[in-house]
N, C-alpha and C positions, 0 to 999 in steps of 0.2 A: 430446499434447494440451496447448496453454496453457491459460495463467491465465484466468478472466476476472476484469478489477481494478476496482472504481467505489472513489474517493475522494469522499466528500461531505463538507459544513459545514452548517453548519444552515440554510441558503438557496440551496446551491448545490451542483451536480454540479462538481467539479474537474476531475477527471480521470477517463476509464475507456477501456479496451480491454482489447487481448489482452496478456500479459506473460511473457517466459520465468523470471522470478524477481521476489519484492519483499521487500528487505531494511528492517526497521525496529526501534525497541530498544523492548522490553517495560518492565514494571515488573518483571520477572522477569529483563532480559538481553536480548541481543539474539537476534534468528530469522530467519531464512531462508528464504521459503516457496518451493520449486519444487513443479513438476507433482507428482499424486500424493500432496502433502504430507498425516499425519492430521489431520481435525479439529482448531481449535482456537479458543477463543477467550480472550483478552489483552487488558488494559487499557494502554494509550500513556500517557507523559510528555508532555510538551510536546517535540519536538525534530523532527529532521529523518529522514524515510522515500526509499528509492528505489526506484522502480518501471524496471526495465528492458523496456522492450516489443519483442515480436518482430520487429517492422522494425530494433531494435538502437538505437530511442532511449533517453536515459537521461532521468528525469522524477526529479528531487529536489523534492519538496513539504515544509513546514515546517507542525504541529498543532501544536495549544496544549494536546493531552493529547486523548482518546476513546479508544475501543474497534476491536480487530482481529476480525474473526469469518474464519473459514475452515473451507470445508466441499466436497469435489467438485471442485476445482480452481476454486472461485470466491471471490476477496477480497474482503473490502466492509472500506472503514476510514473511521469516521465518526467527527466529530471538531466540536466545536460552532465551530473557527475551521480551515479551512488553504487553503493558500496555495500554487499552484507556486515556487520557489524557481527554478530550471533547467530548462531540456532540452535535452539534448545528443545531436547525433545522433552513431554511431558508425563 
């Protein structure tokens, strides 16, 4: 079963779908999240996150720091600014 991924900013949906992984660095280091991943929720830096999606694009977005929640295979990363950076198909 994928991810389900929504990226928002404080006025705007960014980005959302299905994803077979989304890599982004904590205040803690960086994480991983695949399918099945436990519960977690994480505070973001400012920096860049990647959203791989099962069609096998690759989605590089840039926050300015917010929070990662994860719960059930669904990601939510809100962020009061971001921004797609890329997307690459693969």
């Amino acid at each position: 079963m994928p991810l389900q991924v929504e990226l928002v900013s404080a006025d705007q949906r960014v980005w959302s779908g299905e994803a077979s992984i989304v890599v982004v660095r904590t205040v803690d280091g960086d994480l991983g999240i695949l399918p099945g991943h436990a519960p977690v929720l994480a505070v973001l830096p400012a920096g860049d996150l990647k959203i791989e999606s099962t069609s096998g694009e690759v989605v590089t977005a840039t926050v300015d720091g917010g929070f990662l929640s994860v719960e059930h295979d669904r990601v939510t990363l809100v962020s009061d600014r971001a921004a797609l950076a890329r997307s690459v198909a693969s």
